[in-house]
CHARMM-style PDB file with segment names, atoms N, HN, CA, C and O in Angstrom:
ATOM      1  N   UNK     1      -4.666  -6.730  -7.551  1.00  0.00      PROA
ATOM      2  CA  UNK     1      -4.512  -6.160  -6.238  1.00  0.00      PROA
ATOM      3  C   UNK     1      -5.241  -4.819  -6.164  1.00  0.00      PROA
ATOM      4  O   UNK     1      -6.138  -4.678  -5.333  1.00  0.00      PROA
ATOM      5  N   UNK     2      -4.916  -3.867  -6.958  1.00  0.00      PROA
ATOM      6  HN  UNK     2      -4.188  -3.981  -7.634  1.00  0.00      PROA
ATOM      7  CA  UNK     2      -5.657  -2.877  -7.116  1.00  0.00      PROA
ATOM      8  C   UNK     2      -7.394  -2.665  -7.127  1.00  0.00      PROA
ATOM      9  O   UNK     2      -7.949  -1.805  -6.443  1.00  0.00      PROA
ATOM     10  N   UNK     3      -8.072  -3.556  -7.977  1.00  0.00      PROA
ATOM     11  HN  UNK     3      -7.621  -4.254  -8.533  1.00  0.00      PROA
ATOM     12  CA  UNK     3      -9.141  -4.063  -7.639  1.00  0.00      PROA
ATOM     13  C   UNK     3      -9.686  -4.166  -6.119  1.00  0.00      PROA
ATOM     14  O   UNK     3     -10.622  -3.538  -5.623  1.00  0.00      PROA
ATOM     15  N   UNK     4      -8.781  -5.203  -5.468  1.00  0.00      PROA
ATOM     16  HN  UNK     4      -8.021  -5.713  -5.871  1.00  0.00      PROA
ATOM     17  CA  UNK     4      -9.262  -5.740  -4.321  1.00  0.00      PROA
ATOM     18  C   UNK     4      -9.004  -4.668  -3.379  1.00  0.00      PROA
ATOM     19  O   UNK     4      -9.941  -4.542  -2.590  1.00  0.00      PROA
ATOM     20  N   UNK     5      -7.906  -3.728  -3.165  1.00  0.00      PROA
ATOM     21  HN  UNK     5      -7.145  -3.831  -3.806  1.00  0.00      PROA
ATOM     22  CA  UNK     5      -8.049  -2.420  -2.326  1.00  0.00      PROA
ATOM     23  C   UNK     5      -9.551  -1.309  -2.305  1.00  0.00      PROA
ATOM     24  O   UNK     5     -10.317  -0.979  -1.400  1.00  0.00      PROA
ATOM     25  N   UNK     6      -9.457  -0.890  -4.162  1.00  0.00      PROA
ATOM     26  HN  UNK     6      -8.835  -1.159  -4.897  1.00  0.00      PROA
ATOM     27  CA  UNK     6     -11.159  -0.390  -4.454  1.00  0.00      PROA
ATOM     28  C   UNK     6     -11.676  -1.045  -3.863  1.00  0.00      PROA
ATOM     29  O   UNK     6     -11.887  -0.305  -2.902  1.00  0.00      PROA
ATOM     30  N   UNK     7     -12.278  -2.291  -3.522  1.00  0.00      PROA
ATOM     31  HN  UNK     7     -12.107  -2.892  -4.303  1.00  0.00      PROA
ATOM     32  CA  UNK     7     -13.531  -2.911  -3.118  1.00  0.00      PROA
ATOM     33  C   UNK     7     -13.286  -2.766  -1.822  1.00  0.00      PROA
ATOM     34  O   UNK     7     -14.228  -2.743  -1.030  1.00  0.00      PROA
ATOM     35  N   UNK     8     -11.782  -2.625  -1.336  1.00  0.00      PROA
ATOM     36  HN  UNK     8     -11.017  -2.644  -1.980  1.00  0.00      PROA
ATOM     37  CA  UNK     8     -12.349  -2.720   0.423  1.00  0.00      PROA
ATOM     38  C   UNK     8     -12.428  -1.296   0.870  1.00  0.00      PROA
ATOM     39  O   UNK     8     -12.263  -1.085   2.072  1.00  0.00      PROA
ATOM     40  N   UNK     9     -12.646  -0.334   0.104  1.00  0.00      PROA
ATOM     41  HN  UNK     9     -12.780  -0.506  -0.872  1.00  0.00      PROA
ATOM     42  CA  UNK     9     -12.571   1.321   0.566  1.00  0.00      PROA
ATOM     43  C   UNK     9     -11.105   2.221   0.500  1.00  0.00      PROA
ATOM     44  O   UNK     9     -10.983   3.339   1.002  1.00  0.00      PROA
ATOM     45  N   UNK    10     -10.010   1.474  -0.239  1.00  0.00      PROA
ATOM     46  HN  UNK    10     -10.109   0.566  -0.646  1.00  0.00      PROA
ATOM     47  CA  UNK    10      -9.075   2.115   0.229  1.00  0.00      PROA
ATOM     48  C   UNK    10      -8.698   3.253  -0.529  1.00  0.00      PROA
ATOM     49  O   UNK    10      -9.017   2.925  -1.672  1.00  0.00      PROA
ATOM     50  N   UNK    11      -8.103   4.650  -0.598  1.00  0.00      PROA
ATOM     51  HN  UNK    11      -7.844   4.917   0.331  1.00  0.00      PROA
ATOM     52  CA  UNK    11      -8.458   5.661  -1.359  1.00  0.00      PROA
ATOM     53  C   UNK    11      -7.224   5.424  -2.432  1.00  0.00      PROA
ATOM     54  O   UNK    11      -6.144   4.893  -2.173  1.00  0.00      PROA
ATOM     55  N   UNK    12      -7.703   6.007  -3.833  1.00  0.00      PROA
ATOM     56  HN  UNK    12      -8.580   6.438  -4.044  1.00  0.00      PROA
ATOM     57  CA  UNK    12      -6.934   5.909  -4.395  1.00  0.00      PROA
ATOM     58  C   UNK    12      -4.963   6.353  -4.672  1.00  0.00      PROA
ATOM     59  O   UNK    12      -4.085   5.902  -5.408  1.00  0.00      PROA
ATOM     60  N   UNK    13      -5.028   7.412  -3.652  1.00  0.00      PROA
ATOM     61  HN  UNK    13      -5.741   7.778  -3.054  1.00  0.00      PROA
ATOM     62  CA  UNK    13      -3.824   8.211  -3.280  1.00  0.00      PROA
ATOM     63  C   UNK    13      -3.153   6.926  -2.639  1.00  0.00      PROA
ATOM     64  O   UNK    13      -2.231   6.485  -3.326  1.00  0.00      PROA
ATOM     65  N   UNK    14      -3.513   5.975  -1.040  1.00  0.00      PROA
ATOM     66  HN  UNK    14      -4.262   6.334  -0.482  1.00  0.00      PROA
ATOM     67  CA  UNK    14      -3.171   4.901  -1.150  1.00  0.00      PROA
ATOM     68  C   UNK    14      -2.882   3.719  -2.117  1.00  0.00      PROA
ATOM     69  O   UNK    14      -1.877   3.013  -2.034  1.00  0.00      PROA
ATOM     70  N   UNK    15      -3.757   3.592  -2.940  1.00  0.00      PROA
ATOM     71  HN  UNK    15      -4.573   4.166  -3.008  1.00  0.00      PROA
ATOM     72  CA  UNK    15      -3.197   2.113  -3.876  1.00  0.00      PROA
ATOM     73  C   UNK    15      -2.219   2.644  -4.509  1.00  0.00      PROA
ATOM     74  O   UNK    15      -1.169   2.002  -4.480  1.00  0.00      PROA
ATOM     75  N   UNK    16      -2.233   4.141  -5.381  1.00  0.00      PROA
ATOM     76  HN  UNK    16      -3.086   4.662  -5.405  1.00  0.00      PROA
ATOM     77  CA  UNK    16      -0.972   4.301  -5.770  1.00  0.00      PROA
ATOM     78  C   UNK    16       0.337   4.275  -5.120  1.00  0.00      PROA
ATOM     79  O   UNK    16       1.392   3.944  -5.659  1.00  0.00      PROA
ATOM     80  N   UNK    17       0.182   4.633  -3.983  1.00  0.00      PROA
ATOM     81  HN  UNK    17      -0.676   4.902  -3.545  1.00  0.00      PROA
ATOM     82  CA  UNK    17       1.519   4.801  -2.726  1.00  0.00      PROA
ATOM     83  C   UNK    17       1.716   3.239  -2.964  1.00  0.00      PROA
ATOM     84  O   UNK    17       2.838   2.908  -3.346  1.00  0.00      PROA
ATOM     85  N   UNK    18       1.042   2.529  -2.839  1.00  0.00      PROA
ATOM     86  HN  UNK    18       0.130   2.798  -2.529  1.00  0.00      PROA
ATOM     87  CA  UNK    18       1.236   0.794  -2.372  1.00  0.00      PROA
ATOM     88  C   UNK    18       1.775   0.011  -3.849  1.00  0.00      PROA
ATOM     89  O   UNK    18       2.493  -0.971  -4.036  1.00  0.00      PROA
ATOM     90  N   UNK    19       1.155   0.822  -4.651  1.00  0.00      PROA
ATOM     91  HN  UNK    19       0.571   1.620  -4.498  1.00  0.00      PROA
ATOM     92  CA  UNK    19       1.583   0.256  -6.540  1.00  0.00      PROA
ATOM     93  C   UNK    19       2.602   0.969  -6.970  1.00  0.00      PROA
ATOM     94  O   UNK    19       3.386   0.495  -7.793  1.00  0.00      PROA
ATOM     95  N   UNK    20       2.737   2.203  -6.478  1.00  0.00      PROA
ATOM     96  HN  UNK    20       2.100   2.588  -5.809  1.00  0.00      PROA
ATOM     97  CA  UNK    20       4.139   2.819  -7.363  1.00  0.00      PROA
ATOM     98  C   UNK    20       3.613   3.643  -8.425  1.00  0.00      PROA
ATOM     99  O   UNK    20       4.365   3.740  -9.394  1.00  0.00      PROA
ATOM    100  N   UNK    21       2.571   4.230  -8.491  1.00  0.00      PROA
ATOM    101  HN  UNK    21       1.959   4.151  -7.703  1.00  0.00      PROA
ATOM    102  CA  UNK    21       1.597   4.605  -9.928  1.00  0.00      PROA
ATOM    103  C   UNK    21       1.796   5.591  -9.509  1.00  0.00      PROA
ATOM    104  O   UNK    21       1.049   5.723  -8.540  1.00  0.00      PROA
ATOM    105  N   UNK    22       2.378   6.426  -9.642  1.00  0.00      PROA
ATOM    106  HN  UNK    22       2.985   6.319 -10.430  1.00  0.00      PROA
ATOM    107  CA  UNK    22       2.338   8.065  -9.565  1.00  0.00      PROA
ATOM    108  C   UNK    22       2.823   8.953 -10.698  1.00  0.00      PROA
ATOM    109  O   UNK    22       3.660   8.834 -11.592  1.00  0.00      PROA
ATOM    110  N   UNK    23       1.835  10.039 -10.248  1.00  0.00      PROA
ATOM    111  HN  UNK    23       1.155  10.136  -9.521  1.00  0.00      PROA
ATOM    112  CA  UNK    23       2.514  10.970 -11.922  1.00  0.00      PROA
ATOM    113  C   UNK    23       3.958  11.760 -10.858  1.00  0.00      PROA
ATOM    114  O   UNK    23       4.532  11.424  -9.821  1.00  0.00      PROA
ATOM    115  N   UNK    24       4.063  12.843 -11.752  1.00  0.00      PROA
ATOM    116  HN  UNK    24       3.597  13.115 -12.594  1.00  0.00      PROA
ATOM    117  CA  UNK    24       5.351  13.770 -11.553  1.00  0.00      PROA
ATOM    118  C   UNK    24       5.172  14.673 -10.748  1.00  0.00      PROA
ATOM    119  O   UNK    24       4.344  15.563 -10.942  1.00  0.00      PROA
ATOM    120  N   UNK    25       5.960  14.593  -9.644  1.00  0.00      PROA
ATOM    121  HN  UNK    25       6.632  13.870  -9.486  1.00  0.00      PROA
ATOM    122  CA  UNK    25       5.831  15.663  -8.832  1.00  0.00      PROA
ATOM    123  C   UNK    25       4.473  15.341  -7.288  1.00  0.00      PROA
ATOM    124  O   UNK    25       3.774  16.136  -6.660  1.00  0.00      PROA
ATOM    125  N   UNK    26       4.638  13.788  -7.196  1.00  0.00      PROA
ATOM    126  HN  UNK    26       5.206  13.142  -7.705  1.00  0.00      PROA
ATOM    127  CA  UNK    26       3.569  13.015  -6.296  1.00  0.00      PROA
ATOM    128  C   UNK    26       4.275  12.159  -5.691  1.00  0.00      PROA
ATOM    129  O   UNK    26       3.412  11.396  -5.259  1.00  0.00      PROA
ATOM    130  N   UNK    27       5.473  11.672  -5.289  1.00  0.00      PROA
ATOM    131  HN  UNK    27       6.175  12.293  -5.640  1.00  0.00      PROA
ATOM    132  CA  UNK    27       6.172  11.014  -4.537  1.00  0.00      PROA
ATOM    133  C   UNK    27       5.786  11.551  -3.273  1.00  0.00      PROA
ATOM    134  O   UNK    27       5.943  12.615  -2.673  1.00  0.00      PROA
ATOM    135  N   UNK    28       5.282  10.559  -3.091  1.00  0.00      PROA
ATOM    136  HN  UNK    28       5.154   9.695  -3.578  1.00  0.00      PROA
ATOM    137  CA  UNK    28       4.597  10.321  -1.956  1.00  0.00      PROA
ATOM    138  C   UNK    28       6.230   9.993  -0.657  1.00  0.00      PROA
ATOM    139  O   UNK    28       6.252  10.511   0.460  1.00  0.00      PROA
ATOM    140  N   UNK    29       6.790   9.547  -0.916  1.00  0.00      PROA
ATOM    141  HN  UNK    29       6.772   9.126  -1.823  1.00  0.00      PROA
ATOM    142  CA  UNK    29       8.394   9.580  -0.304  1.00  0.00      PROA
ATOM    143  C   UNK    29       8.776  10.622   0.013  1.00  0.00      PROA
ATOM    144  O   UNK    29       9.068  10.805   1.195  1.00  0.00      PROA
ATOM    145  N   UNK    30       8.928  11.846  -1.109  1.00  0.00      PROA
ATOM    146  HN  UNK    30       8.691  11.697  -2.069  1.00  0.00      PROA
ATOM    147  CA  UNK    30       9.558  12.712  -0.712  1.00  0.00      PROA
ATOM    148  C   UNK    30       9.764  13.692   0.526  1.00  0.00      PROA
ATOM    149  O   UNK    30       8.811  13.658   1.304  1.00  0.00      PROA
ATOM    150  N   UNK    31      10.667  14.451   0.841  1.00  0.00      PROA
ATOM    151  HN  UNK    31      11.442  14.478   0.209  1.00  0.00      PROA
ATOM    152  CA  UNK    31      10.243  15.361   2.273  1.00  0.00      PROA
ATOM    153  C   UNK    31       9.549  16.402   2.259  1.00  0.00      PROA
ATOM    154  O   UNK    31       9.684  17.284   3.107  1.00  0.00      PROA
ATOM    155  N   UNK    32       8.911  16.443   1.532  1.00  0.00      PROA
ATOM    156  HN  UNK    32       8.801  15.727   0.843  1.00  0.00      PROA
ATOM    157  CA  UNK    32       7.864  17.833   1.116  1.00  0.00      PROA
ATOM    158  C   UNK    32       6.922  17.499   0.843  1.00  0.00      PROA
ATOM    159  O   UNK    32       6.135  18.362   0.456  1.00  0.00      PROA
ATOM    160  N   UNK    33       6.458  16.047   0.887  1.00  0.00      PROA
ATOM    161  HN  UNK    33       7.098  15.346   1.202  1.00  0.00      PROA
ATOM    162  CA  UNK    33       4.994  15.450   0.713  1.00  0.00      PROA
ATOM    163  C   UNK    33       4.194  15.153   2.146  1.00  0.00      PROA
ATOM    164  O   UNK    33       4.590  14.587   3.165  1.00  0.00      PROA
ATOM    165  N   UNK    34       3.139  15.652   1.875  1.00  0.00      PROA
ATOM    166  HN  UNK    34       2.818  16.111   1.047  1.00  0.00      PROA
ATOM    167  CA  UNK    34       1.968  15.965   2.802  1.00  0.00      PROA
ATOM    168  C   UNK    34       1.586  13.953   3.430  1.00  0.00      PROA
ATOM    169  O   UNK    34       0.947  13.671   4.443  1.00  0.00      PROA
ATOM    170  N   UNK    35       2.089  13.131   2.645  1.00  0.00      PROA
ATOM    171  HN  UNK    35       2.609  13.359   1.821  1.00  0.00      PROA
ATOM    172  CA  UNK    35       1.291  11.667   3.085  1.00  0.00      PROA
ATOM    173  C   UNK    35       2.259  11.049   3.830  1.00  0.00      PROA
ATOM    174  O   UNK    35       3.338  10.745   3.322  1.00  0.00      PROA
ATOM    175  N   UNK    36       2.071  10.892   4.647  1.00  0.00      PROA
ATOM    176  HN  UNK    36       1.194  11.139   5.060  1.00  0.00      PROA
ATOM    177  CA  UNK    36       2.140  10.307   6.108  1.00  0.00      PROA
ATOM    178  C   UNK    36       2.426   8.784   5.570  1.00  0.00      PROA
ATOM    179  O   UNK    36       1.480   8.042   5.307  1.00  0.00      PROA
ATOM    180  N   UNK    37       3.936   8.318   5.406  1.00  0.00      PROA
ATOM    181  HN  UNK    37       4.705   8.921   5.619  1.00  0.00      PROA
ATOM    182  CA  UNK    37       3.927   7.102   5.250  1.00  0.00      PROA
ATOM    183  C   UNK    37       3.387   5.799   5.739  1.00  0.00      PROA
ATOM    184  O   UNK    37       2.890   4.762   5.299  1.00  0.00      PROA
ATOM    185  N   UNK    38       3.791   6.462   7.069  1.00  0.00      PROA
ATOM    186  HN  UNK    38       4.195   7.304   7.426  1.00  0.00      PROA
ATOM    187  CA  UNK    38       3.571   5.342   8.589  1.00  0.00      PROA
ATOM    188  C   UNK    38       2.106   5.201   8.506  1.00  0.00      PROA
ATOM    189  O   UNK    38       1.550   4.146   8.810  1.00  0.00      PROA
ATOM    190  N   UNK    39       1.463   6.261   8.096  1.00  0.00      PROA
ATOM    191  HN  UNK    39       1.915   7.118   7.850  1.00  0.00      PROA
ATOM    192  CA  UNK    39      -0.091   6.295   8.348  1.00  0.00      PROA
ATOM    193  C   UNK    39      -0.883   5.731   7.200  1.00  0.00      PROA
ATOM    194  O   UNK    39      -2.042   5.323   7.278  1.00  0.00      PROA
ATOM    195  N   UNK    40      -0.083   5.756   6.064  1.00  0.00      PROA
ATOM    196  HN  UNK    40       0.859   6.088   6.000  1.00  0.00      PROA
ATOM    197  CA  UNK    40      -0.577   5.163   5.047  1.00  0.00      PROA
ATOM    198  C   UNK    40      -0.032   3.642   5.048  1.00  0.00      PROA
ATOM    199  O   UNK    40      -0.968   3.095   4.464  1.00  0.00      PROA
ATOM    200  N   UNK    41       1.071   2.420   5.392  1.00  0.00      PROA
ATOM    201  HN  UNK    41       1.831   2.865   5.866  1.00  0.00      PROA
ATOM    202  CA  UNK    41       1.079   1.739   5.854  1.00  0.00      PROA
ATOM    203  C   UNK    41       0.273   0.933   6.604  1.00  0.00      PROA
ATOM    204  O   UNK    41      -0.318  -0.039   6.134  1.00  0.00      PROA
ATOM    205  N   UNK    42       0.197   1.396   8.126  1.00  0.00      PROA
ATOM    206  HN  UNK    42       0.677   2.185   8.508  1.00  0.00      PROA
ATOM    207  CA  UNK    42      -1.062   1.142   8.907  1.00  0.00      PROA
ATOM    208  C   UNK    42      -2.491   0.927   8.167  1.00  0.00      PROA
ATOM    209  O   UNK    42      -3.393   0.170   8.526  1.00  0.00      PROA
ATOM    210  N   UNK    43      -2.470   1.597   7.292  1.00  0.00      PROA
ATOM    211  HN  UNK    43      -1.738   2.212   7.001  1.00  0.00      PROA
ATOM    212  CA  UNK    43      -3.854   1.522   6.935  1.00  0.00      PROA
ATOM    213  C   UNK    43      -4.161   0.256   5.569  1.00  0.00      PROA
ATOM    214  O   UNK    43      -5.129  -0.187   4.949  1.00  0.00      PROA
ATOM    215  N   UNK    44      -2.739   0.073   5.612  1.00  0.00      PROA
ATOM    216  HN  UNK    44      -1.953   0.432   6.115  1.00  0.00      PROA
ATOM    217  CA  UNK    44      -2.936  -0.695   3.826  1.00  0.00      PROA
ATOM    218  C   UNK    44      -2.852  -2.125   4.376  1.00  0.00      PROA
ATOM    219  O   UNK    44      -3.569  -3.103   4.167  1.00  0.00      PROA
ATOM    220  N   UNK    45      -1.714  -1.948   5.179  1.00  0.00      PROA
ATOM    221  HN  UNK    45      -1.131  -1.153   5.350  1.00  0.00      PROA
ATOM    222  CA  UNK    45      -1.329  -3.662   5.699  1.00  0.00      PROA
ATOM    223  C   UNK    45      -2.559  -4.447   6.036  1.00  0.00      PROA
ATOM    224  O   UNK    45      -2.886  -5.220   5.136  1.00  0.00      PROA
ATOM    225  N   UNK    46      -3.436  -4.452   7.245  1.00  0.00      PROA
ATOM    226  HN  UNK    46      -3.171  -3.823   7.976  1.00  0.00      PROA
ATOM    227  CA  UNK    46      -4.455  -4.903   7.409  1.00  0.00      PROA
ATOM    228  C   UNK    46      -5.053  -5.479   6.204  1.00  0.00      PROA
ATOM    229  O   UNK    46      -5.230  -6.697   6.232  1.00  0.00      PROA
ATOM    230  N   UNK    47      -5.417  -4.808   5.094  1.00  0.00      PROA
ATOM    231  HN  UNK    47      -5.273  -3.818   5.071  1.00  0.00      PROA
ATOM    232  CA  UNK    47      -6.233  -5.151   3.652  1.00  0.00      PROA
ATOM    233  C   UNK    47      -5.208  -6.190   2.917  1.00  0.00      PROA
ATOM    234  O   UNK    47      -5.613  -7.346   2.792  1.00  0.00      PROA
ATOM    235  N   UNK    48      -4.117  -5.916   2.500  1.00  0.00      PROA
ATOM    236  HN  UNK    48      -3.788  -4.977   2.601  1.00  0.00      PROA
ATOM    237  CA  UNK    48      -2.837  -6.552   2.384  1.00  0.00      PROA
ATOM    238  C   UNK    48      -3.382  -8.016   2.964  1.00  0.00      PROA
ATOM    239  O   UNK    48      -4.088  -8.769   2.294  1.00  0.00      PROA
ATOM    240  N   UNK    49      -3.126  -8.174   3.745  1.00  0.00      PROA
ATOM    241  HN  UNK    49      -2.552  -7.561   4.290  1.00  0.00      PROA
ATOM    242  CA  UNK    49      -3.192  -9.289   4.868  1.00  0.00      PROA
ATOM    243  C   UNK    49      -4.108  -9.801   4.516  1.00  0.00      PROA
ATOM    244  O   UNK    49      -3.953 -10.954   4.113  1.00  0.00      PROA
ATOM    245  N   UNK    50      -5.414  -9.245   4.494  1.00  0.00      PROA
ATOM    246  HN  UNK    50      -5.539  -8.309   4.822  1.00  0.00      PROA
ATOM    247  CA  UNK    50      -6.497 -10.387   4.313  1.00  0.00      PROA
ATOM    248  C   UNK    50      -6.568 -10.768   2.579  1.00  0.00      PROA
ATOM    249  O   UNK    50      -7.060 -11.797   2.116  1.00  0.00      PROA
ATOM    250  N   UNK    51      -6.024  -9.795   1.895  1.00  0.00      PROA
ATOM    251  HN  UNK    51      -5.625  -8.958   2.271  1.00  0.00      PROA
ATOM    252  CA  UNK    51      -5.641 -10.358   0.347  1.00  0.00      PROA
ATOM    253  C   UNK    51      -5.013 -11.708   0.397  1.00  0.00      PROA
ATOM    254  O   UNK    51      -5.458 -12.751  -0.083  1.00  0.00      PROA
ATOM    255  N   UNK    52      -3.656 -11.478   1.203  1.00  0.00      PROA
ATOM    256  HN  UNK    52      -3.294 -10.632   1.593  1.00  0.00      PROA
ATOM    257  CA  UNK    52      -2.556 -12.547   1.024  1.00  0.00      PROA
ATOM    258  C   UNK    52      -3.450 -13.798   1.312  1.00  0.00      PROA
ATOM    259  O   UNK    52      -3.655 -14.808   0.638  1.00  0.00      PROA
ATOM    260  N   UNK    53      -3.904 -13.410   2.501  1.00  0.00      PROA
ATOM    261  HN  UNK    53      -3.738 -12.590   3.048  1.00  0.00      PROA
ATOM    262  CA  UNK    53      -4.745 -15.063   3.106  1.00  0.00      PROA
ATOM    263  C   UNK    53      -6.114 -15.741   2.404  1.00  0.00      PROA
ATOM    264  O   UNK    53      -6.484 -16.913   2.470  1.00  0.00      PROA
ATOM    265  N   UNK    54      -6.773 -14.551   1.674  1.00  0.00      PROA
ATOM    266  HN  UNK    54      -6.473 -13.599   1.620  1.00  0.00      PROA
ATOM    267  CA  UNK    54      -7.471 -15.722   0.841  1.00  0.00      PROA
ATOM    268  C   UNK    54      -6.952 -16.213  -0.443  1.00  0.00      PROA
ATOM    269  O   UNK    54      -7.542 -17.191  -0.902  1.00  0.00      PROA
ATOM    270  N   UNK    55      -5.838 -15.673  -1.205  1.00  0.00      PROA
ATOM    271  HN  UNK    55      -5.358 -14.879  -0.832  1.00  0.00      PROA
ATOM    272  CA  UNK    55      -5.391 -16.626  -1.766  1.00  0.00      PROA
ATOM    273  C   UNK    55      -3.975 -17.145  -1.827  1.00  0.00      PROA
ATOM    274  O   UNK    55      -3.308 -17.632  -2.740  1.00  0.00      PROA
ATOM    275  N   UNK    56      -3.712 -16.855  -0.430  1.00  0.00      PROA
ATOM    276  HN  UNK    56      -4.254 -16.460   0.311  1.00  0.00      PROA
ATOM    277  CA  UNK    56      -3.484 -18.576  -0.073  1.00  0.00      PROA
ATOM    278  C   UNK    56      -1.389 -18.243  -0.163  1.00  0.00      PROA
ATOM    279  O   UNK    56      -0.571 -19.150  -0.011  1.00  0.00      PROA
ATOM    280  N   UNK    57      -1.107 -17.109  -0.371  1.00  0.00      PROA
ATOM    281  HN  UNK    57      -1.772 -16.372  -0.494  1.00  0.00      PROA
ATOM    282  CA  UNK    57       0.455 -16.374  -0.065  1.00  0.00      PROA
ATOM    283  C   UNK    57       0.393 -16.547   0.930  1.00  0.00      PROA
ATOM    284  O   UNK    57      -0.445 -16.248   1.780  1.00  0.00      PROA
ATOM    285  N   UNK    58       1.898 -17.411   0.961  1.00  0.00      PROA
ATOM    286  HN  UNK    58       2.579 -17.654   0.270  1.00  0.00      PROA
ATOM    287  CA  UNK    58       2.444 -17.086   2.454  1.00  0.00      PROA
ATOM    288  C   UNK    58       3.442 -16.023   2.483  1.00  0.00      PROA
ATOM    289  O   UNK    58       3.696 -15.490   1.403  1.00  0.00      PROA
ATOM    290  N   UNK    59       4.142 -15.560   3.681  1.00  0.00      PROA
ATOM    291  HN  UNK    59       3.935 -15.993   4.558  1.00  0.00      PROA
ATOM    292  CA  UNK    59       4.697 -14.481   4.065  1.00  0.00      PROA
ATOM    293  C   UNK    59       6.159 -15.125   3.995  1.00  0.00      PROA
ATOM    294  O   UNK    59       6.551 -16.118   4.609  1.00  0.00      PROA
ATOM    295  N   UNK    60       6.746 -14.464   3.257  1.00  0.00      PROA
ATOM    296  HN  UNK    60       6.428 -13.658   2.758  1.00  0.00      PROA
ATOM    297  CA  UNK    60       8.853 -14.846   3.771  1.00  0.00      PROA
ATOM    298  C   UNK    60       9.463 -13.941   4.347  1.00  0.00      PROA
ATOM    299  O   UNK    60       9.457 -12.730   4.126  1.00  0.00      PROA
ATOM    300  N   UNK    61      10.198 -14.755   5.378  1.00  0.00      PROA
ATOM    301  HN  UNK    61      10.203 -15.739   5.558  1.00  0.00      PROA
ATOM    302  CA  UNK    61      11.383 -13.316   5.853  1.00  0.00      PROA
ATOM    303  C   UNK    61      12.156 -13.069   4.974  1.00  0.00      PROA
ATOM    304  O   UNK    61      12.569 -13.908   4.174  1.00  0.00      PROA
ATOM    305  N   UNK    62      12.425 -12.042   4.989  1.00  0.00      PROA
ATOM    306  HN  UNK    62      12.089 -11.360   5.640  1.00  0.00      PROA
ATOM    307  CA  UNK    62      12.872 -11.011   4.292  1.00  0.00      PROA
ATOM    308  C   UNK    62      14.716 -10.292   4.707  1.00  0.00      PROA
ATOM    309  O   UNK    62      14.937  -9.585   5.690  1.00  0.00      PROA
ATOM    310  N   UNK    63      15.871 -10.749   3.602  1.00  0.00      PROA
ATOM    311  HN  UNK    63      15.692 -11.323   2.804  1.00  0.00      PROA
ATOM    312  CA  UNK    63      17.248 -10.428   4.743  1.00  0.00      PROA
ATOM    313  C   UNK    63      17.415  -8.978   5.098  1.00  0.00      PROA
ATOM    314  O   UNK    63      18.543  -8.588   5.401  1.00  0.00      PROA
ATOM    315  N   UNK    64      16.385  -8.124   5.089  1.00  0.00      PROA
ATOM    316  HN  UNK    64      15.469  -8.440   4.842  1.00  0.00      PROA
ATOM    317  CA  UNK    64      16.741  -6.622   4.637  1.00  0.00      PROA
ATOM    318  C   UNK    64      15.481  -6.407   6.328  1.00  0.00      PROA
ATOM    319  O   UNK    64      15.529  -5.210   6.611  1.00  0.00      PROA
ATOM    320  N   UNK    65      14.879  -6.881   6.969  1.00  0.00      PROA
ATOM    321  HN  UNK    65      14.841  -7.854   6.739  1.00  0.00      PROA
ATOM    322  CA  UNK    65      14.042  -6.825   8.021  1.00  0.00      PROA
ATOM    323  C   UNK    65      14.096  -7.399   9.115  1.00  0.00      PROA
ATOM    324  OT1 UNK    65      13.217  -7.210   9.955  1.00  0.00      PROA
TER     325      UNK     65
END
């Protein structure tokens, strides 16, 4: 997955937000962090999406959504 984000432009501060790869003191969650969840979302899903569909994941609902 990581791969396929690099290749479509996405910055690395994103793939980590989207992978969970962060060092200490980079929680990207927290309330004192500068990254814009919603905005980093928006921007990942789209890429997300066209991952899932070429190979071939489908989407489940989810009981928590």
């Amino acid at each position: 997955m990581k791969s396929h984000l690099l290749e479509k432009n996405i910055c690395p501060e994103l793939i980590n937000f989207q992978m969970g790869h962060w060092q200490a003191g980079e929680v990207p969650l927290g309330h004192y962090s500068a990254l814009s969840h919603v905005e980093a979302i928006n921007e990942i899903v789209p890429v997300l999406d066209e991952l899932f569909e070429e190979v071939g994941w489908k989407l489940l609902k989810s009981v928590i959504s």
